[in-house]
C-alpha positions as CSV (number, residue, x, y, z in Angstrom):
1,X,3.2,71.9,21.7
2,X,0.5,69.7,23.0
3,X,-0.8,66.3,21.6
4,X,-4.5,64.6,22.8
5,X,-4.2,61.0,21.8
6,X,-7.7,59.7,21.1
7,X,-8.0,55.8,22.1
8,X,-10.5,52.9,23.3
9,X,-8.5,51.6,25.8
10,X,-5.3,52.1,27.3
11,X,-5.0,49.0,29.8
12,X,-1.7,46.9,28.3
13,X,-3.6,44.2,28.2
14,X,-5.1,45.2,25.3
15,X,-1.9,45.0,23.2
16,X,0.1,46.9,20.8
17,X,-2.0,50.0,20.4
18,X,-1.7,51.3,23.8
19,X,1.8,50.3,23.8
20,X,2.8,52.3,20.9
21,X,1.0,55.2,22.1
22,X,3.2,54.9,25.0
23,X,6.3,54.8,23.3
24,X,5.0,57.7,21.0
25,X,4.0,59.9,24.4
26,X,7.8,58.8,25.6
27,X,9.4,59.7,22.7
28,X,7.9,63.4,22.4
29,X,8.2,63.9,26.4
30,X,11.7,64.1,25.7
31,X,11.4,66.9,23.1
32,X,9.2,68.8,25.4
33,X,6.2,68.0,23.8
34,X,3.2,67.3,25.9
35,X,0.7,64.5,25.6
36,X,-2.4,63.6,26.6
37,X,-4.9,60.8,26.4
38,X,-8.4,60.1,26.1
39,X,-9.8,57.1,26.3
40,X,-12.7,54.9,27.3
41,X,-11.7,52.9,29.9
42,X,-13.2,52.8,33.4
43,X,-12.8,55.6,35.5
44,X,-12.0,53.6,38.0
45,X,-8.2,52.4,35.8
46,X,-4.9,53.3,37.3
47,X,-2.0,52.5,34.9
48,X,0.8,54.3,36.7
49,X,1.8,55.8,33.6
50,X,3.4,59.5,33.9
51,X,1.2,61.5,31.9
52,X,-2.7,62.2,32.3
53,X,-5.3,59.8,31.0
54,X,-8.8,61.1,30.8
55,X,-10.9,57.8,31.5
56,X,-14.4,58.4,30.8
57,X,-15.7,54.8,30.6
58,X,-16.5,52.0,31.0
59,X,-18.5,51.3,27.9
60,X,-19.0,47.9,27.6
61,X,-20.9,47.8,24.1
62,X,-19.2,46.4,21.2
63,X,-19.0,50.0,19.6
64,X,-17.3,50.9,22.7
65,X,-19.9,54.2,23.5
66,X,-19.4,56.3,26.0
67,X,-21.8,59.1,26.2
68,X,-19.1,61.4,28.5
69,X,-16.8,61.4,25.2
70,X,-18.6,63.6,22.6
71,X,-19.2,66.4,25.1
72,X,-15.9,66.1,27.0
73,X,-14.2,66.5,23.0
74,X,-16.4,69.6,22.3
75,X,-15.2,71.4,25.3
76,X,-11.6,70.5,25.0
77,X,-10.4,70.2,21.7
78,X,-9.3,73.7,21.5
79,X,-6.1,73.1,24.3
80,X,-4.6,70.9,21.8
81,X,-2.5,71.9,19.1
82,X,-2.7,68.3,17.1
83,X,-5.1,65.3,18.2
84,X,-4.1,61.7,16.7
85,X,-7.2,58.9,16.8
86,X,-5.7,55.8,17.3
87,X,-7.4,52.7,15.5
88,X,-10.3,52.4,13.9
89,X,-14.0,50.8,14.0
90,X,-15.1,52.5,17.4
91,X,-17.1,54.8,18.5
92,X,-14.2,57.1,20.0
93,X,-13.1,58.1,16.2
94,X,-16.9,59.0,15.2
95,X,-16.8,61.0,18.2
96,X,-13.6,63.2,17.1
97,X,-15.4,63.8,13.5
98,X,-18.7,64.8,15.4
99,X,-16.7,66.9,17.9
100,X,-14.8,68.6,15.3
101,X,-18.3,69.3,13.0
102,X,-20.5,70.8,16.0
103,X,-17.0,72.8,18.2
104,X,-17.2,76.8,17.8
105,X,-13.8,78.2,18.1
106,X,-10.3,76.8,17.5
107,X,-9.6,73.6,16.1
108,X,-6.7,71.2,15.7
109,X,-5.1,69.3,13.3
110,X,-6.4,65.4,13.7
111,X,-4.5,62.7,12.2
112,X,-5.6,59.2,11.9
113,X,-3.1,56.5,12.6
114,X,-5.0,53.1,11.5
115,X,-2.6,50.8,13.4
116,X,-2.8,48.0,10.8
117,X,-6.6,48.3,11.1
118,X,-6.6,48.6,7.2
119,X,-4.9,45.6,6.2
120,X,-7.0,43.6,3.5
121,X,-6.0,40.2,6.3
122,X,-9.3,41.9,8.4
123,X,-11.3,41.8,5.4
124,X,-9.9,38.2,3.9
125,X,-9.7,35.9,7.3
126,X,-12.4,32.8,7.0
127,X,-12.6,33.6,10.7
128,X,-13.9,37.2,10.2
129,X,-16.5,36.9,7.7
130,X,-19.1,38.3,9.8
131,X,-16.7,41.2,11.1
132,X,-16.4,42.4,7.4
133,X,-19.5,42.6,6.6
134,X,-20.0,44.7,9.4
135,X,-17.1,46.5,8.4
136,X,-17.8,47.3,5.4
137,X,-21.4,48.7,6.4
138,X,-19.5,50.5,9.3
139,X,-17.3,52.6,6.2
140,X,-19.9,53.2,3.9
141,X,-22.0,54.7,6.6
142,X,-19.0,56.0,9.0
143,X,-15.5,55.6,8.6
144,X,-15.0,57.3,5.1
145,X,-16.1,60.1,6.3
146,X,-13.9,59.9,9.6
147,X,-11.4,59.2,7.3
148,X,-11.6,62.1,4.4
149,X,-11.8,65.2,7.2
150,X,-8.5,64.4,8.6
151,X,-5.6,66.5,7.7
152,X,-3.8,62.9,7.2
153,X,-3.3,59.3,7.3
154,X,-0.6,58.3,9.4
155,X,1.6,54.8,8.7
156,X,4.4,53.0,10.4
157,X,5.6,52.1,7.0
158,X,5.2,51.8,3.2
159,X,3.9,48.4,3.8
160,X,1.3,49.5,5.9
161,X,0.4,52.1,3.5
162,X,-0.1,50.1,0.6
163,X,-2.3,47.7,2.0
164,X,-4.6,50.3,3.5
165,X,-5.9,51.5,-0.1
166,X,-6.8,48.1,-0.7
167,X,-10.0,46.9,1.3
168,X,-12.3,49.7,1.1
169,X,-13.8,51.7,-1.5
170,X,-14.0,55.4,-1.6
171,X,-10.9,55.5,-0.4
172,X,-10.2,59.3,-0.4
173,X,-7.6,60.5,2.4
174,X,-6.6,64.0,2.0
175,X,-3.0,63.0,2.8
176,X,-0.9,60.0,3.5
177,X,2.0,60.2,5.9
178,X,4.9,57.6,6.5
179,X,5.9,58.0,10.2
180,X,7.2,54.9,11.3
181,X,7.5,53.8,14.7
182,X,10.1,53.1,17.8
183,X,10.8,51.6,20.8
184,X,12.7,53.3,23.8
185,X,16.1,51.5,24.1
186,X,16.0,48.1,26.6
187,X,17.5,48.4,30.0
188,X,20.7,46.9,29.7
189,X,21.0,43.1,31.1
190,X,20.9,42.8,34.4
191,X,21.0,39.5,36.7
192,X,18.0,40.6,38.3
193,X,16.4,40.1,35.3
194,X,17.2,36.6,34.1
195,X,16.5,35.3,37.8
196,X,13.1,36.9,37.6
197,X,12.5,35.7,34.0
198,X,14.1,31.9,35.0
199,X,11.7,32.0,38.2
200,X,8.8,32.7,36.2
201,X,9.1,30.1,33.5
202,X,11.1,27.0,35.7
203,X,13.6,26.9,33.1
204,X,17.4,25.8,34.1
205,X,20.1,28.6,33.3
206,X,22.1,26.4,30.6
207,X,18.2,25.4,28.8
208,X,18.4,27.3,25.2
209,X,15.0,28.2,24.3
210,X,13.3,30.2,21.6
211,X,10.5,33.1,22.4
212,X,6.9,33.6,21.6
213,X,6.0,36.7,23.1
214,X,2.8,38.3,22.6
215,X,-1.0,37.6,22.8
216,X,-2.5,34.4,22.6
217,X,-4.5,34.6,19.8
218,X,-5.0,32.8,15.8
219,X,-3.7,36.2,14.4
220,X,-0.7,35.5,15.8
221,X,0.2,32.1,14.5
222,X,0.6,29.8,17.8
223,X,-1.2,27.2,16.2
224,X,1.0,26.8,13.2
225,X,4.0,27.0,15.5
226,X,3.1,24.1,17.6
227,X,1.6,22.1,14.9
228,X,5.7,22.6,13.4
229,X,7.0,21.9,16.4
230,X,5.2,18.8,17.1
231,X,6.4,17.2,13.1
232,X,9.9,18.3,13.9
233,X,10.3,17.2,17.3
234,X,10.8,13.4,16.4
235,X,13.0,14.1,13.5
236,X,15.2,16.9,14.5
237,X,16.8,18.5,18.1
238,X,15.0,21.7,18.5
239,X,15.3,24.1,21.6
240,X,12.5,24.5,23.9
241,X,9.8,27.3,23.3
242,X,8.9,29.5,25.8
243,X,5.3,31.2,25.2
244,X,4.8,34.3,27.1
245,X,1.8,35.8,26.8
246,X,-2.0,36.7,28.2
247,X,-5.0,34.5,26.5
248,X,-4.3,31.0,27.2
249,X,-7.8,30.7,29.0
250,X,-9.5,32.1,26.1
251,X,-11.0,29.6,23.9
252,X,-8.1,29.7,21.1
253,X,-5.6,29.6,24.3
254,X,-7.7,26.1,25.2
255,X,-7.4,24.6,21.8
256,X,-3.1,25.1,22.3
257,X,-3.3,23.4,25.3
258,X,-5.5,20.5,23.8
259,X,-2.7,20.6,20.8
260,X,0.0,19.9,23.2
261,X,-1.8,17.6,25.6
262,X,-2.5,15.5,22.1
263,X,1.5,14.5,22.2
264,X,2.4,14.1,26.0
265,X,5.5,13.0,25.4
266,X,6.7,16.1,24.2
267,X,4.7,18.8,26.3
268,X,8.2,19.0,28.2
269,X,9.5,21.4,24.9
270,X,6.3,24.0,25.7
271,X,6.7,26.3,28.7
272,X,3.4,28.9,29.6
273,X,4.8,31.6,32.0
274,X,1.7,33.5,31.2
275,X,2.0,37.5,30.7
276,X,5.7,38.5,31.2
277,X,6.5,42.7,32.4
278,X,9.2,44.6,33.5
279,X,11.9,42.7,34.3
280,X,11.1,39.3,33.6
281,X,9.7,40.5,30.5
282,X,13.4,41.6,29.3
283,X,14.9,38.8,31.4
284,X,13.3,36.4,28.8
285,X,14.5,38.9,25.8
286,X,18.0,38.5,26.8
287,X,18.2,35.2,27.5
288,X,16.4,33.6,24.5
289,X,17.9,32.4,21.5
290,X,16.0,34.0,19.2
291,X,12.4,35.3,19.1
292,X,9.6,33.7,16.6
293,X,6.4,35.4,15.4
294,X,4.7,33.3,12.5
295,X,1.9,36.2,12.8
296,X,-1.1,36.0,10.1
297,X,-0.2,39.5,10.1
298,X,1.4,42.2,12.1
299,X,1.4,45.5,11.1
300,X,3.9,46.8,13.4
301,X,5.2,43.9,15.8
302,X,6.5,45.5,19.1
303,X,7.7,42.6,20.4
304,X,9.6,41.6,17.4
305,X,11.6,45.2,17.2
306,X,12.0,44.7,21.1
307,X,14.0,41.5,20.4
308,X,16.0,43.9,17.8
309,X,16.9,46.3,20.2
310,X,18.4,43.3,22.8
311,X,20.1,41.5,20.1
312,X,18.2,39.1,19.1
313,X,17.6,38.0,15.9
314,X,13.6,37.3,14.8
315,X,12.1,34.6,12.7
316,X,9.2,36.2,11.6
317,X,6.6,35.4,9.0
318,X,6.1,37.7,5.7
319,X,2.9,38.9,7.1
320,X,4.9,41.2,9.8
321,X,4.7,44.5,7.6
322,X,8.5,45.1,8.9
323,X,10.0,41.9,7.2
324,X,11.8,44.2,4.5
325,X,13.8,45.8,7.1
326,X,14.8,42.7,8.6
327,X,15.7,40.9,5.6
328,X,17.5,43.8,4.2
329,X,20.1,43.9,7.2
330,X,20.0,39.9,7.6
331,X,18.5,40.5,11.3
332,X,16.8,37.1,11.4
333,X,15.1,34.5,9.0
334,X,11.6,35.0,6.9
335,X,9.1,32.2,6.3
336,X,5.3,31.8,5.0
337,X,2.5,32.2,7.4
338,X,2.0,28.4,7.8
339,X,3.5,25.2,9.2
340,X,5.5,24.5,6.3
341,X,6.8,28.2,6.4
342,X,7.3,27.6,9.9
343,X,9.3,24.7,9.8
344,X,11.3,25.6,7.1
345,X,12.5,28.6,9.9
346,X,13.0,26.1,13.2
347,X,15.2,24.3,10.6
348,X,17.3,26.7,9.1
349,X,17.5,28.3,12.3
350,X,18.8,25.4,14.0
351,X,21.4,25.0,11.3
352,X,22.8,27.7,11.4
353,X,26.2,27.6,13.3
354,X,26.9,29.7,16.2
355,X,29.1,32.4,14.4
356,X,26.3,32.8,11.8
357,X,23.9,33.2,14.7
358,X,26.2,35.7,16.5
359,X,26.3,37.4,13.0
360,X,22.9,38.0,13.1
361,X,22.3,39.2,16.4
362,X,24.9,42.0,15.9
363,X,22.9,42.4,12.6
364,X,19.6,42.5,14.7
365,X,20.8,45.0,17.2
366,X,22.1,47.4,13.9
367,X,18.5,47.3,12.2
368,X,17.3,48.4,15.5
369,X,19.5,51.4,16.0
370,X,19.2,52.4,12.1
371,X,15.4,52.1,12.0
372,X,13.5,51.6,14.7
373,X,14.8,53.7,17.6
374,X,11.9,55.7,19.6
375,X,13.3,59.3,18.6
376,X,12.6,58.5,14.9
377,X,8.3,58.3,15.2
378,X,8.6,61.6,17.9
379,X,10.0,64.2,15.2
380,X,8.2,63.2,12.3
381,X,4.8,63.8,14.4
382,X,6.3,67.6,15.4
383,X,6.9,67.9,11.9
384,X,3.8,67.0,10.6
385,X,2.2,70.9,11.3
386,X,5.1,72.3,9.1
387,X,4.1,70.5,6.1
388,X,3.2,71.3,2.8
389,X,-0.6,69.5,2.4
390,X,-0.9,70.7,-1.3
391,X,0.8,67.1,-1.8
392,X,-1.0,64.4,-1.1
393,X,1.3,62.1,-0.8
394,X,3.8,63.1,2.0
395,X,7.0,60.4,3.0
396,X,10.4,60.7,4.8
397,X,12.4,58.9,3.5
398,X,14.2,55.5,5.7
């Protein structure tokens, strides 16, 4: 079986789409699947990744148009057996539709796997009033139709699911499907990676900190978690936070660093070790209390099911489309998306007494292994060709 994975960009710093595809790609590698990718980045892009990535940008235009990817779709749709658009918005998944309307000859099935994309938060945010108006003229005069002539939706979770057929009307998908999603299994703790994570942040082996790891950006909550920080700080202990994480030169990463700068006297409780990988990256996993994401929303959260699978538990906000999961097997602590939300989690966190927070780690690690492992995502996707599409709701069961 062969997959083509249909993309804008794979380059990690773009964040959790590109990572999930990886894991997907992973994931079916091992049950002899084969996948490949298209994207639009810059020929020019070397990721090191162990499968083959057809780069046929740049495109640096806000649709992300490349006029290589229409033609290079025509000719090669017909080696794939199942293609999957990633996202939405972009030129790339107009350019499957197109592809698929003017090829002669075999053609796959193509999924559409929105990635959160259709959460009502896009269409809602004060920030984004622009972007959904712009959205909203993008579906009437593209995306529906992108949307209606795949052979189905794909969704990490019933969450995700239910939000998408709010936003937008038509909302006409021939089939929805409930895939989930996974990530490989850490590499177990090594001392190579604490030193590496403990060189990169300055921190002192016996300094108990919590994580923030992920972009720096206002969907993701930083703000609020300072702004807590800072009205707890004079009234209760509280561990250091470590933020790890690319965007802190981006305007929104600017207005944190103003935040903190505000309250010198407590800047010592904020470490920046900037974007952490490999080992460092699971160095500060393992080492960290606990990881926090008060996310505006999350449709997915990577980093929150990595802290899963090393045992950590997760204070994450309602908005992280996995907070059933983790509330059903006591994996971590659930607040609003706001300071008060926030604060209410630093402080019930830092109650908690050591065996409660051991209790919830081991908790943490089973959620993980029940849910979330990588293998999980890889079979439903082979499965999806052997399925009955008279129904046009189609679920596995979790």
């Amino acid at each position: 079986m062969k997959i083509l994975h249909v993309v804008d960009r794979m380059d990690p710093k773009a964040g959790g789409v590109c990572q999930a595809i990886r894991t997907i790609v992973d994931s079916l590698s091992q049950l002899e699947v084969t996948s490949e990718v298209v994207s639009i980045d810059s020929e020019a892009s070397n990721f090191k990744d162990p499968f083959k990535i057809y780069a046929l940008g740049p495109a640096n235009n806000p649709w992300q148009f490349s006029k290589k990817l229409l033609p290079w779709l025509i000719r090669n749709l017909g080696n794939y057996d199942s293609v999957i658009i990633h996202g939405m918005w972009q030129y790339y998944g107009f350019a499957t539709y197109k592809a698929l309307k003017e090829r002669d000859g075999d053609k796959p099935l193509v999924y559409l796997m929105p990635h959160g994309m259709l959460d009502p938060y896009f269409q809602n945010a004060p920030d984004r009033k622009l972007k959904a108006i712009r959205n909203k003229i993008y579906w009437n005069l593209i995306e529906q139709h992108v949307i209606k002539n795949c052979t189905a939706l794909l969704f990490t979770c019933r969450t995700e699911m239910e939000l998408a057929r709010v936003p937008f009307k038509p909302y006409k998908p021939k089939h929805e499907k409930i895939v989930g999603l996974g990530i490989k299994s850490p590499p177990k703790c090594t001392e190579s990676m604490l030193n590496s994570f403990y060189k990169a942040s300055g921190l002192k082996i016996d300094e108990n900190f919590i994580l923030f790891l992920g972009r720096i950006h206002n969907k993701k909550g930083l703000d609020i978690l300072i702004k807590a920080y800072i009205e707890l700080l004079p009234v209760i202990k509280l561990s250091k936070l470590v933020i790890a994480g690319p965007g802190i030169e981006s305007d929104f990463g600017k207005e944190i660093k103003r935040l903190i700068e505000k309250n010198p006297q407590l800047q010592s409780y904020f470490v920046f070790t900037g974007m952490l990988v490999g080992d460092s990256k699971w160095g500060a996993f393992y080492a960290c209390e606990t990881f926090i994401l008060p996310s505006h929303q999350e449709n997915f959260g990577i980093a929150t099911v990595e802290a899963l699978a090393c045992g950590k538990p997760v204070l994450i906000s309602n908005q992280v489309n996995i907070f059933h999961e983790i509330q059903d097997y006591d994996a971590g602590l659930i607040g609003a998306d706001n300071i008060a939300g926030t604060k209410k989690l630093l402080q019930s966190w830092m109650s908690l007494s050591i065996e409660e927070k051991r209790t919830k780690g081991a908790n943490a690690m089973k959620c993980y292994k029940e849910k979330f492992t990588e293998h999980t995502v890889a079979k439903k996707i082979i499965e999806l060709k052997n399925l009955n599409y008279e129904n046009r709701f189609l679920e596995y069961k979790f």
